[in-house]
Each structure stands twice: as structure tokens, then as C-alpha cells.
C-alpha positions in Angstrom: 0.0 0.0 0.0 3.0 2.3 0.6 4.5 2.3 -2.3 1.2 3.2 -4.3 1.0 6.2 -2.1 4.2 7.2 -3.1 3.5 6.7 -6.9 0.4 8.6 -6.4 2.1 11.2 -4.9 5.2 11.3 -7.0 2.3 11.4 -10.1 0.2 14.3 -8.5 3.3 16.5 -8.6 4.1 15.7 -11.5 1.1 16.8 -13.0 0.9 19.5 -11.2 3.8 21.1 -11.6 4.1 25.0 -12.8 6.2 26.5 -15.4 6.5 29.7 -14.3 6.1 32.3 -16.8 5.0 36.3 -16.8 0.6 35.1 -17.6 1.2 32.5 -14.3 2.8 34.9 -12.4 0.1 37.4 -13.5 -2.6 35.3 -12.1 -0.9 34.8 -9.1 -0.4 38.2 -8.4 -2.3 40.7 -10.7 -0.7 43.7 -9.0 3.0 42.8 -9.5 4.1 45.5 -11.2 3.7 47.7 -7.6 4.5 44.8 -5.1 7.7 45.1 -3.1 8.0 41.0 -2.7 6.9 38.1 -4.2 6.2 34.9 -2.6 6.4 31.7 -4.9 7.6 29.3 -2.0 5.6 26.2 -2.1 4.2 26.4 -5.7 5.6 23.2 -7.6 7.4 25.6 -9.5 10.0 23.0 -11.7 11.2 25.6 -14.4 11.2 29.6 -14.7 10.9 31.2 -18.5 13.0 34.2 -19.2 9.9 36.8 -19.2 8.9 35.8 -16.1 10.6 38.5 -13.9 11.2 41.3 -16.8 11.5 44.8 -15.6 10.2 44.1 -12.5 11.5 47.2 -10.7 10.1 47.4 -8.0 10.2 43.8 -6.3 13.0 43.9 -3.2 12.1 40.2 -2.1 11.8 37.0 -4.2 11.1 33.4 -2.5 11.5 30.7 -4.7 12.0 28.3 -1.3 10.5 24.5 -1.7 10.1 24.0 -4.6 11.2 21.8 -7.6 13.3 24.0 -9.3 16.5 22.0 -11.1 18.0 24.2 -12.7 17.7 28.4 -13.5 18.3 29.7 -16.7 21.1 32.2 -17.7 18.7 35.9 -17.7 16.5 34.3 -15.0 17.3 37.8 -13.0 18.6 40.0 -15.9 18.2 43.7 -15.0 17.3 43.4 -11.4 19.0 45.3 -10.0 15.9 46.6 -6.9 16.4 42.5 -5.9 17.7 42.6 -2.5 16.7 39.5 -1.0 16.9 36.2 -2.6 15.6 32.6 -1.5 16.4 29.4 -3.3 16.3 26.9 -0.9 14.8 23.8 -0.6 15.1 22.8 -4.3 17.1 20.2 -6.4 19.5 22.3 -8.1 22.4 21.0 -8.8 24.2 23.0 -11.0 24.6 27.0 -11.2 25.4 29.0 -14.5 28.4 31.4 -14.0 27.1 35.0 -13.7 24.0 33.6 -13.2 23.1 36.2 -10.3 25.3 39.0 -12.6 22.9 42.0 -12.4 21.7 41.8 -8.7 23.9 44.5 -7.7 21.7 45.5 -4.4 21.8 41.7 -2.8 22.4 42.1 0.8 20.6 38.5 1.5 21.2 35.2 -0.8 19.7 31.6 1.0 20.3 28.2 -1.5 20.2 25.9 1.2 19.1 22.4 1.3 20.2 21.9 -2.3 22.6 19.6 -4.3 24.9 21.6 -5.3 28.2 20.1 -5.5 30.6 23.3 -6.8 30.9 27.1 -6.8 33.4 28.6 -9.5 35.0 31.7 -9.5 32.2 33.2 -11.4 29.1 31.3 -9.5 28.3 34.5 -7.8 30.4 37.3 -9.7 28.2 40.4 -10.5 26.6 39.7 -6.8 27.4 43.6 -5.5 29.4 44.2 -2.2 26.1 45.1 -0.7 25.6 41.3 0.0 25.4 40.8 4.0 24.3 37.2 4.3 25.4 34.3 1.9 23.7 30.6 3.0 24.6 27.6 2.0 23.8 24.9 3.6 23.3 21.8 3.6 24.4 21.3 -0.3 26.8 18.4 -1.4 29.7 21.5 -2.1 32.9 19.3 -2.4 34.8 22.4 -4.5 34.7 25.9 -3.8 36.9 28.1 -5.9 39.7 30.2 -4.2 38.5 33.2 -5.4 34.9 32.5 -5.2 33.8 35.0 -2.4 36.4 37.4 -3.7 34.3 40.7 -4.0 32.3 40.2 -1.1 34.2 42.7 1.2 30.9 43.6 3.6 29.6 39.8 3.7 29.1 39.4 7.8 27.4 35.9 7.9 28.9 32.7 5.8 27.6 29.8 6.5 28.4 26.4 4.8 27.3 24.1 7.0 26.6 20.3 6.2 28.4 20.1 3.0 31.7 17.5 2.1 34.3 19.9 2.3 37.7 18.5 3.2 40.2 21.3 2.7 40.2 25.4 3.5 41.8 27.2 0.9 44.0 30.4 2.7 42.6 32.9 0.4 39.2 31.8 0.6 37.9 34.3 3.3 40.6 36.8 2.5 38.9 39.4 0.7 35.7 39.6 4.0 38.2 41.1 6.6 36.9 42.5 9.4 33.5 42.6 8.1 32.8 38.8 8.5 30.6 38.4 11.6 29.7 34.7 12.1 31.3 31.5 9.6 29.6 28.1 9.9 32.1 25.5 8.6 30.2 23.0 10.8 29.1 19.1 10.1 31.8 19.4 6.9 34.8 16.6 6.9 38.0 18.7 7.8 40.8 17.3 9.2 43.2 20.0 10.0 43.3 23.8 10.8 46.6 25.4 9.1 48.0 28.8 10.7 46.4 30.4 7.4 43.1 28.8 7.2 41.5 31.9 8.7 43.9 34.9 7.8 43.0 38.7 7.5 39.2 37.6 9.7 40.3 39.9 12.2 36.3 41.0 13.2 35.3 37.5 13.3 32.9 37.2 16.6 32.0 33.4 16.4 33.7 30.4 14.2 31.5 27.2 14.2 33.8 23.8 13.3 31.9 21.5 15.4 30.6 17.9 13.5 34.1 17.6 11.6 37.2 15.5 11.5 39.5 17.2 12.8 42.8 15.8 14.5 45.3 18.9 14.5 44.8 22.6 14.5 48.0 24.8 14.3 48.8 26.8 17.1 48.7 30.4 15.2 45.2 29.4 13.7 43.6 31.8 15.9 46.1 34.4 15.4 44.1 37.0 13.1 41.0 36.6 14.9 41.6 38.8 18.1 37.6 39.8 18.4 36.8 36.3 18.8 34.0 35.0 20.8 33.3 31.4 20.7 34.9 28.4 18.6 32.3 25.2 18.5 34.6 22.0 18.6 32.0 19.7 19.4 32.2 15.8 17.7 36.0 16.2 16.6 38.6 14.0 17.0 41.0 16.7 18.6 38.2 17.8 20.9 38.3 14.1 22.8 42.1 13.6 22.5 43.5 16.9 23.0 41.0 18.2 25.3 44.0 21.1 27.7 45.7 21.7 24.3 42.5 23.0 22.4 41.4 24.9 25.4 44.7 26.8 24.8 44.2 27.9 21.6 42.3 31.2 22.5 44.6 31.7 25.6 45.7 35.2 23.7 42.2 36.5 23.2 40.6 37.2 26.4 37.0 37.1 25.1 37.3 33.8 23.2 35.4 30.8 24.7 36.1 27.3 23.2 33.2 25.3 23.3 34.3 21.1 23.2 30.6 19.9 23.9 27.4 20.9 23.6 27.0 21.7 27.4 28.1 24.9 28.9 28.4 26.9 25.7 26.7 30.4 24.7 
């Protein structure tokens, strides 16, 4: 009996799924043209034409969240440049154009978690302005992250990455956010080791979440930069259980720093 549910279910969406183009998005919403958001979570959206969002200039807020979208054309967001907030998550996308965010100069929030995306190039999010505050990405299957891909975004204060298969940090990764960078969630990821210049230049960094890792060894200096520290999350790591005096050492030069090895006791 289960499995016919599911077949029923898996057939229901299918047949009702929406292309989303400007006449469905008209009947949606016949007042578009003056609305400051639009909210298209939850709709069965699977695909997105290229008229669908023309010269829509005065939108601020899109949600696009739970749906079925796989993947978004190239000119999806051409021109757009009123968008500031953007939500893609909960989808099945897989796969991100280069430039496809390219004229969404005024982002200061982009969400695309809970996705399948498995790589961000050097041009995944160029043409994103430095307006952009908060950049989630969570829970995505990210195995490769380009260098240079957060390059421009010098007033990004909230990173997180959480729940993908990253192994490695590259050192100029989180180079170009300074002392702007708040809050970065590298949590339930499978690093192994924290080099001197894993977090380099994060010198305003309040709180550094590595908890749900692998990590065996963390370099002595890898705290070095980050002198506004508040709180490192250790919890589930190998070094956390075998190292347990040597860890607690590691913010020894930064009086506000807390190192939290469990889940107890921690801010």
C-alpha cells in the first residue's frame, strides 16, 4: 500500500507542476508591477521562463523556497537590479550558471540551502554587489569551492556552509571579507586540519563554528588574526576528545574567546 501512495504522490506532482512564466505569475499576483515582494515558496514551481521576472523594478524580495526548481536559466534575474533579498532553498539544483546572479547588484541576502549543489566557480556569484550581508549555504553536497569565489564580497558578515563534504580550506578563501565577517559556519563538513592560514585577515570575526568535523590537529597560530573572537564550536571532533587542555589553549591570547568542546556549557 505504501509504495502506491508514493506513486500517487510522485504522479500528483508531476502533474501538477508549474512553469512559471509572466501570464502565471500574473494570475498569481495581478498587481506585480507595484508589489515590493513576491512569494512563490511552495508552488511546484519545476522551471522559470525568461519573461517571467522582466522589468520588475520594483520587487525587493523573491522566495522561490520549496520548490522543484532543477536548474535556472542564464537571464532568469537579468536587470534586477531593486532585488535585495533572494531565496532558493529547498530545491534540487544541482548545477549554477556562471554569472547567473550577474545583475543583482543591491543583494544584501542570498539563502540556497538544502540543495545539491556540488561546486561554486570563480564566477558562481560574480556580478553579486558588495552590498551582499548574508550568503547561506547549507546543507548542499559543495565538495569544491573556488579560491577566489567570495572574492568581491568585502561587507559579507554571515557565511555559513554548514553540512556540505568539504575537506580542505583554501588560505585565500575568506581573504577578501576582513573585518566585516561576523559569524562563519564551517560545521558538520569533513576537515581534518586547521593550518595557521586557514582563517587569515578575519580579524572581526565574533563566532567560528567547526563542530561535526574530522579534525585531528589545529595549528597553534590558527587563531592568530582573529583577536575579536568569541566562541569556537569544537563539538564531535577528534582533537576535541584527544587533545581536550591543548585545544582549550588555543584562545589563551584572546581574552574574550570561549572554546566550546561539547554541547554543554556553551553560549
Amino acid at each position: 500500500m505504501y509504495q502506491y501512495f508514493i506513486i500517487f504522490l510522485l504522479n500528483f506532482n508531476l502533474i501538477n507542476s508549474i512553469v512559471l512564466d509572466r501570464k502565471q505569475l500574473i494570475s498569481w499576483y495581478p498587481d506585480y508591477k507595484t508589489r515590493s515582494d513576491l512569494p512563490l515558496d511552495n508552488r511546484n514551481i519545476t522551471s522559470i521562463t525568461l519573461d517571467a521576472f522582466q522589468n520588475l523594478k520594483n520587487v525587493i524580495t523573491l522566495d522561490l523556497s520549496v520548490n522543484n526548481l532543477t536548474y535556472i536559466q542564464l537571464g532568469t534575474f537579468a536587470n534586477w537590479t531593486s532585488l535585495q533579498n533572494l531565496d532558493l532553498s529547498y530545491n534540487q539544483l544541482t548545477h549554477l550558471d556562471d554569472y547567473i546572479f550577474k545583475d543583482l547588484t543591491n543583494l544584501t541576502q542570498l539563502y540556497i540551502m538544502n540543495n545539491q549543489l556540488f561546486e561554486l566557480t570563480m564566477f558562481t556569484l560574480s556580478g553579486v554587489g558588495d552590498c551582499l550581508q548574508e550568503l547561506n549555504l547549507n546543507q548542499n553536497s559543495l565538495a569544491i569551492i573556488d579560491p577566489f569565489a567570495f572574492i568581491r564580497f568585502d561587507y559579507l558578515e554571515y557565511l555559513s556552509l554548514n553540512g556540505n563534504n568539504l575537506v580542505k580550506l583554501d588560505p585565500f578563501l575568506f581573504t577578501a571579507m576582513g573585518e566585516n565577517l561576523k559569524a562563519l559556519d564551517l560545521s558538520n563538513n569533513s576537515f581534518t586540519n586547521i593550518t595557521s592560514i586557514s582563517f587569515i585577515g578575519l580579524t572581526g570575526l565574533l563566532e567560528l563554528d567547526l563542530s561535526f568535523n574530522r579534525i585531528e590537529s589545529i595549528d597553534v597560530d590558527s587563531f592568530i588574526d582573529l583577536f575579536n573572537l568569541r566562541v569556537v564550536y569544537l563539538t564531535d571532533n577528534p582533537i576535541a576528545l584527544k587533545q581536550p587542555d591543548y585545544v582549550k589553549k588555543l584562545c589563551s591570547l584572546i581574552p574574550t574567546c570561549t572554546i566550546c568542546l561539547t554541547n554543554k556549557n556553551c553560549p
